[in-house]
C-alpha positions in Angstrom: 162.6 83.0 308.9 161.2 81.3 312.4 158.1 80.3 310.9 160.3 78.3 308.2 162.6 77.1 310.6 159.5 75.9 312.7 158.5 73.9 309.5 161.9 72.1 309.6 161.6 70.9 313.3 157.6 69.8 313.1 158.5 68.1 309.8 161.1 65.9 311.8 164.4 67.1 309.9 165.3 68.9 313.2 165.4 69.1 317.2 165.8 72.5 318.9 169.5 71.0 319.6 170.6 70.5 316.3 171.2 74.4 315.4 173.1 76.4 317.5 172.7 80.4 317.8 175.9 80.9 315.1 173.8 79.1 312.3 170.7 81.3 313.5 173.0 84.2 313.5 174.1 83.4 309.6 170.7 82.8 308.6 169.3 86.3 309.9 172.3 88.0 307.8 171.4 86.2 304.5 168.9 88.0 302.2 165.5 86.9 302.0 165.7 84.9 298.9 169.2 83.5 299.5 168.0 81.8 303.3 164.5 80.5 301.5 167.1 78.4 298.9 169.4 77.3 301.2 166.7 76.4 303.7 165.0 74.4 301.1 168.0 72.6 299.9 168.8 72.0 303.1 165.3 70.1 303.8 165.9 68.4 300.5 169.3 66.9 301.5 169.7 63.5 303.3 170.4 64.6 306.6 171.1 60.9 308.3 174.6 61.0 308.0 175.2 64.3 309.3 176.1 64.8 313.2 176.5 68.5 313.4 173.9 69.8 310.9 174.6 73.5 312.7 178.2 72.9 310.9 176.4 71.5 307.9 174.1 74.5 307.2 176.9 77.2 307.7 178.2 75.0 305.0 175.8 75.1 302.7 175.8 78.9 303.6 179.1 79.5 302.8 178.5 77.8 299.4 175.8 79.5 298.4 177.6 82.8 298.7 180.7 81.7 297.0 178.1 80.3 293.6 176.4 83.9 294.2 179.7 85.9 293.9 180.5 83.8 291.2 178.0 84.5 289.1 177.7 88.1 289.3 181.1 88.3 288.8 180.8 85.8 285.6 177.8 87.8 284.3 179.4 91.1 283.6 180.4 91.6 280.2 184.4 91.7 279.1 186.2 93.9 277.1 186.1 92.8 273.6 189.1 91.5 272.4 191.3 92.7 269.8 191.8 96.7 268.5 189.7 99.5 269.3 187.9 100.2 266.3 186.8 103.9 267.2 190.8 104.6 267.9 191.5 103.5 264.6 188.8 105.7 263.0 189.7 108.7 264.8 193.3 107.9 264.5 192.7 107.7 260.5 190.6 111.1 260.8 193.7 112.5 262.3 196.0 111.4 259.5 193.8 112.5 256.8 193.4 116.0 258.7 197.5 116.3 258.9 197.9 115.5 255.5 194.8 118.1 254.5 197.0 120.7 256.3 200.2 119.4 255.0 199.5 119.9 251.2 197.4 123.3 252.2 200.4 124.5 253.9 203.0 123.4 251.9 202.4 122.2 248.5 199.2 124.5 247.4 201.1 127.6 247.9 203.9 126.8 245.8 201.9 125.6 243.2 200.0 128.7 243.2 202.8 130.8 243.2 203.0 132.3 246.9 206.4 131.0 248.3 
């Protein structure tokens, strides 16, 4: 993380003044990956019109957890609308089973002469 944030003060986008300890703070809490993208959209961005670019990379920060959080929570699959087709089978199994054992119980006896 220093060497990169090295890169953005020798390639002019920053002084030591423009980030204070709180955006170093943030950065050091980010994962790997997620700092290297922010970093480098933040080096891509237009900085001119920006006064407090500490404020403007906690920002960016901030947004790039929020897309993050987002998407994993987008990515996970949702429940399938509509009925439960393995309920339905089992409940049919049931019925057939309760009707089994209604005409064994009841009807096959007195056709065979054991009521």
């Amino acid at each position: 993380m220093c060497i990169v944030s090295i890169g953005l003060y020798t390639a002019g986008k920053l002084t030591f003044a423009d980030l204070d300890e709180r955006a170093f703070e943030a950065l050091k809490e980010f994962p790997t990956d997620g700092a290297l993208a922010v970093l480098n959209q933040f080096v891509e961005s237009n900085l001119d019109h920006v006064s407090n670019k500490s404020a403007y990379l906690c920002g960016m920060m901030k947004t790039h957890r929020q897309k993050q959080k987002l998407s994993t929570t987008n990515s996970t699959p949702s429940a399938p609308k509509g009925p439960d087709e393995e309920k339905i089978k089992v409940r049919r199994m049931l019925s057939m089973v309760r009707g089994i054992y209604i005409l064994m119980y009841y009807f096959f006896p007195r056709v065979l002469g054991y009521s």
